[in-house]
C-alpha positions in Angstrom: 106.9 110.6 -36.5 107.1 114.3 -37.9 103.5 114.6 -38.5 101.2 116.5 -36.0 98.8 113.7 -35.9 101.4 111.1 -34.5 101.9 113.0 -31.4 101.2 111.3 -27.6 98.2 110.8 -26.0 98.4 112.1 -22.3 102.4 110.8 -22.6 102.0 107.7 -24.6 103.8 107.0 -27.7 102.3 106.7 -31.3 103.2 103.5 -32.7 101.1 103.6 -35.9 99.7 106.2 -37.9 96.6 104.7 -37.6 96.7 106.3 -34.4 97.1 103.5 -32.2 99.2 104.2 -28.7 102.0 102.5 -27.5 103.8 102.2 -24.4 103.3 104.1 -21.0 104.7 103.5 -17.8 101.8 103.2 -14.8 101.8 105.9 -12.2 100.5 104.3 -8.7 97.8 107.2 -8.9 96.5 108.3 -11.7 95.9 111.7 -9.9 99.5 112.5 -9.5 102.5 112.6 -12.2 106.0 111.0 -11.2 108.4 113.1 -11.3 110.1 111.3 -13.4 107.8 111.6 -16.5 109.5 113.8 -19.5 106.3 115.3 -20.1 108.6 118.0 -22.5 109.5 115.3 -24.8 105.9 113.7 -25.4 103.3 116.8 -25.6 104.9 120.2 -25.3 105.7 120.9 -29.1 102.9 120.9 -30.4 100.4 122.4 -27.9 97.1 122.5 -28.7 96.6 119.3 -30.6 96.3 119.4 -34.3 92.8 118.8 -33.9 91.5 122.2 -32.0 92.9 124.1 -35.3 89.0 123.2 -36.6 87.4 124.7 -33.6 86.5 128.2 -33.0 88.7 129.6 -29.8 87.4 132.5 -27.6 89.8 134.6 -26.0 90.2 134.5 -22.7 92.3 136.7 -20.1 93.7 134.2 -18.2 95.9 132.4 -20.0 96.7 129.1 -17.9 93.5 128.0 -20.2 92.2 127.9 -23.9 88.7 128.1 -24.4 86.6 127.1 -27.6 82.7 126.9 -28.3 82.5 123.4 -29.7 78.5 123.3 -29.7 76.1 125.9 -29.7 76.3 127.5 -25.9 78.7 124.7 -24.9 82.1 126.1 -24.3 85.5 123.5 -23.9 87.9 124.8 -21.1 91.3 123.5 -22.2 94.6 123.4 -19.6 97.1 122.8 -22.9 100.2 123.4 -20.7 100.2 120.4 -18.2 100.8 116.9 -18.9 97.0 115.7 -18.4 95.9 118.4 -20.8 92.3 118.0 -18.9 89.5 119.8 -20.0 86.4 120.9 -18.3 83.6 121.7 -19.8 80.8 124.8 -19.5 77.3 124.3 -20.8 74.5 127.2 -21.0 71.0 127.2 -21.1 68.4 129.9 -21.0 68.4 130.4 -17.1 71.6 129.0 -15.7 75.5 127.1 -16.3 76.9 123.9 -15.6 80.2 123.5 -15.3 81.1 119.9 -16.1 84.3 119.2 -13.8 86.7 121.9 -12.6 90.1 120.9 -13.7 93.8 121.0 -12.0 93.4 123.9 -9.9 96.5 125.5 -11.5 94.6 128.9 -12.7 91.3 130.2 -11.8 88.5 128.3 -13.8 86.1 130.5 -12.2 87.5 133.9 -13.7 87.4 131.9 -17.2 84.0 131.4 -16.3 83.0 135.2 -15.4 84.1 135.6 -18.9 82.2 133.4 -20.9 78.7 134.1 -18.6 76.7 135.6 -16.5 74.5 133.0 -15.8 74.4 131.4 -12.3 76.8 128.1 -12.3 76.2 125.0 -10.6 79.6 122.8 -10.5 78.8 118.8 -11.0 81.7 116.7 -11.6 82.5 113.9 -14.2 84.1 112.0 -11.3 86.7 113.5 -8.0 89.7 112.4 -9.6 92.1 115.7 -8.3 92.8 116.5 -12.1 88.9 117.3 -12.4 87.7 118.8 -9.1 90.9 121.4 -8.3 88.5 124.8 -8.8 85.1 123.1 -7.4 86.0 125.6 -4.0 86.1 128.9 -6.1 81.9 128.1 -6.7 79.4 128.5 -4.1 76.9 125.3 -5.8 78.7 121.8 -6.3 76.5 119.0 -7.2 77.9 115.6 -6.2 77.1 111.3 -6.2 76.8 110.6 -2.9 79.6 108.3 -2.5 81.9 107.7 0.5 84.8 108.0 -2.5 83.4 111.5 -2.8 82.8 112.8 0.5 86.8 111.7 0.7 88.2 113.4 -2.1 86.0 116.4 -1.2 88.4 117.0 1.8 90.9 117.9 -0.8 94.8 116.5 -1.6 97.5 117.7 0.7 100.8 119.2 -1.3 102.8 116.3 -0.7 100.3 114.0 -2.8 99.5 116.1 -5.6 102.9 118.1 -6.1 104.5 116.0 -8.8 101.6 118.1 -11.0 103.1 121.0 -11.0 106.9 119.6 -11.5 108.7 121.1 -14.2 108.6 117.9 -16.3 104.6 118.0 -16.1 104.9 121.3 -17.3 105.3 123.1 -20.9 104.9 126.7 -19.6 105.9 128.2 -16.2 103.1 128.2 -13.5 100.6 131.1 -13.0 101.8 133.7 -10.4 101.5 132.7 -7.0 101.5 128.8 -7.8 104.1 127.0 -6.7 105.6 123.6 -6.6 105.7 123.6 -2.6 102.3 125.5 -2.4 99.8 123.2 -4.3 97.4 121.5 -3.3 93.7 120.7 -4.0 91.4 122.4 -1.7 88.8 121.0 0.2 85.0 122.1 -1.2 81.6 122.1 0.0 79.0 119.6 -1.4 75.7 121.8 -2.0 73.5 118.9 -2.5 73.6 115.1 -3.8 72.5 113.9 -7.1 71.8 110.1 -8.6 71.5 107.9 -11.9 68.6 109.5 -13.6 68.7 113.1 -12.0 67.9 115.8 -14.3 69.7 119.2 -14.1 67.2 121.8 -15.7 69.3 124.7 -17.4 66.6 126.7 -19.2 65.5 125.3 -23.0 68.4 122.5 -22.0 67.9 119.7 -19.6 71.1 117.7 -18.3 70.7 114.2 -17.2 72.9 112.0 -15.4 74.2 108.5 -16.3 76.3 107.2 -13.3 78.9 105.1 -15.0 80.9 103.7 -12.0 83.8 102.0 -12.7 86.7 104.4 -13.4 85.9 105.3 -9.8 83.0 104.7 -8.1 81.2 108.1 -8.6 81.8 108.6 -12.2 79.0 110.2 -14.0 78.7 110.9 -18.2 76.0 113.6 -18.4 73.5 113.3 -21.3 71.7 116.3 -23.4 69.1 113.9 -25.2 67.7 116.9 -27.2 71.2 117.5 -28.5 72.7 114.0 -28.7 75.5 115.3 -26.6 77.4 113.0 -24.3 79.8 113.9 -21.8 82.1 111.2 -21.1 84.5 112.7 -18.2 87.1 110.0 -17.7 85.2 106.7 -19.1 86.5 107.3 -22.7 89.1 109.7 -24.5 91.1 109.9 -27.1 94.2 108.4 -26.1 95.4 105.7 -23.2 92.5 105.9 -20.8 93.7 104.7 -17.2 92.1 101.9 -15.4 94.5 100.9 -12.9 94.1 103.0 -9.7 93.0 101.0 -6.6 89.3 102.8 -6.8 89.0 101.0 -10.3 86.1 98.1 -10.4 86.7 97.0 -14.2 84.0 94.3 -14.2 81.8 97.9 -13.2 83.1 99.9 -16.1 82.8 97.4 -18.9 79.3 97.4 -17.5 79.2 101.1 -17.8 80.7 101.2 -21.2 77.8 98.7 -22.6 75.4 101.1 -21.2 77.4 104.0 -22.7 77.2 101.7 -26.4 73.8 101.7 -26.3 72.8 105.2 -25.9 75.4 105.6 -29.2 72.6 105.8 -32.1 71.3 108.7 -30.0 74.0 110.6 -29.9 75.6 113.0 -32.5 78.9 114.0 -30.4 80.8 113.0 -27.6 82.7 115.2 -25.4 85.7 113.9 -23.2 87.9 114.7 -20.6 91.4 115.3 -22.1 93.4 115.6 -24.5 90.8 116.8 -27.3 87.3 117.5 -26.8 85.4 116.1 -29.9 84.9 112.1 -30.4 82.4 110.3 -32.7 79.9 108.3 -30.8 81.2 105.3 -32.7 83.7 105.3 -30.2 81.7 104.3 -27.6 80.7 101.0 -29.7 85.1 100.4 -30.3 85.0 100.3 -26.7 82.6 97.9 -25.5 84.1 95.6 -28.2 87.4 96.3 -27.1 86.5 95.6 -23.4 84.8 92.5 -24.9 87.8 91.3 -26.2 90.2 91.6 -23.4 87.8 90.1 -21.3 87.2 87.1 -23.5 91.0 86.6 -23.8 91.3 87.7 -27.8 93.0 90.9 -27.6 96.8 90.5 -25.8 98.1 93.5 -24.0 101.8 94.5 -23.8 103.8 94.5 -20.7 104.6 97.8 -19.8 106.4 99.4 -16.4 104.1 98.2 -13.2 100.8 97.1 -15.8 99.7 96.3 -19.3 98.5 97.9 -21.9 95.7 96.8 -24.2 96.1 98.7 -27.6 93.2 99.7 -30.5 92.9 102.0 -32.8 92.3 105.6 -31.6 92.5 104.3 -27.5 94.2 102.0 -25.7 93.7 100.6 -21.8 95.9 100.7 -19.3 95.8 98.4 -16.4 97.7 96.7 -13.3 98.7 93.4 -14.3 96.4 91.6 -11.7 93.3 93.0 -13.2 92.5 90.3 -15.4 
């Protein structure tokens, strides 16, 4: 399709221009792309998305990352130029930053950061999926679930599991200076202090709560601004094929998440997720939990794809190993 709306989702197809996605092979890991994937073909000519032309970009010096402010004093931090086009997301109140997940790893999130504030930031991540914790070590203060999935993935990934990220057909620019296909890696990073369901994280004039969500993995979080009716999904809902088939996935625990998610939707004026684009409708959240509803209940058919199935809607679709259901 020639229009810029039709284009992949995180390397799926458009089969509709209703926006429905089709087809995707399964990597065994969500965390790392084969090698194999012709990420050129599905997202590299039109980078950004169509939908960040509405949103007001901020210049940044390192150019590995697009930034825009897509709230007031809530800034989207956008890697455009690698196949999981992740985005991480800082959020200023009075007296100090979060910064909601770290991303890849590839360039230095914290020297985005030094640019945007001057605020103390505290790191707490949407889950420990590599894609979402690669700058946690360039902060002193990272908030985490205390999970024994956690305290794992906080040892970091080793080159030879996380390399395919950085292979030239994950890639629609050459890497920063000094990263290299045989030198990355996701470095280990020190776990300040542990947080729960519940915890609030006071800002200044903003208060952050946390909604553990397990189910994607079994320390994802969304993180709730009530006095906003912001949502930060992380990995439990974006725009595009959202991936459900690692072995750390419990989908009986996300479709338990996602009703909790549906029900804190009249609240809510935006959601902001983990890749692609930043900005969904809460709405969303309530086409999910019927979605889930329907696979579950055997009225929505998936479609066989390479090593799972996919489950397709309008605006999402679910991808999962065929033994799942």
């Amino acid at each position: 399709m020639s229009s810029p709306r039709s284009r992949a989702f995180r390397g799926a197809p458009l089969v509709a221009a209703t926006l429905a996605w089709g087809a995707m092979a399964c990597a065994p890991d969500p965390d790392v792309a084969p090698e194999s994937r012709a990420a050129t073909a599905t997202f590299c000519a039109d980078v950004p998305r169509w939908q960040y032309s509405d949103l007001d970009r901020v210049e940044v010096g390192n150019d590995w990352f697009q930034a825009y402010r897509v709230a007031p004093r809530v800034y989207a931090i956008h890697e455009p130029f690698q196949f999981q086009e992740v985005i991480s997301y800082l959020i200023l109140g009075d007296d100090g930053a979060l910064l909601f997940d770290t991303g890849m790893g590839i360039g230095s999130i914290r020297a985005v950061v030094a640019e945007l504030t001057d605020l103390p930031v505290t790191v707490l991540n949407s889950h420990t999926h590599m894609d979402h914790v690669g700058g946690n070590a360039e902060f002193e203060r990272v908030l985490a679930m205390d999970t024994q999935f956690t305290r794992v993935r906080a040892l970091g990934r080793p080159n030879a599991e996380v390399r395919g990220e950085v292979h030239e057909s994950a890639l629609c620019r050459p890497l920063p200076a000094g990263v290299t296909e045989d030198s990355y890696h996701t470095p280990a990073f020190e776990i300040d202090a542990f947080v729960g369901d519940g915890d609030t994280i006071d800002l200044g004039a903003r208060t952050l709560e946390i909604v553990a969500v397990p189910g994607h993995t079994p320390d994802a979080i969304a993180l709730l601004d009530r006095g906003a009716g912001f949502l930060w999904t992380g990995d439990s809902f974006y725009e595009g094929p959202i991936w459900l088939f690692a072995p750390e996935t419990d989908l009986e625990a996300y479709r338990t998440s996602m009703t909790r998610l549906a029900d804190l939707a009249p609240e809510l004026t935006t959601l902001f997720t983990a890749h692609n684009t930043p900005v969904a409708q809460p709405s969303r959240l309530l086409e999910l939990a019927d979605a889930l509803d329907a696979m579950f209940e055997g009225i929505a058919v998936g479609n066989p794809i390479p090593g799972g199935v996919e489950f397709v809607f309008e605006g999402f679709s679910i991808l999962l190993r065929r033994d799942q259901l």
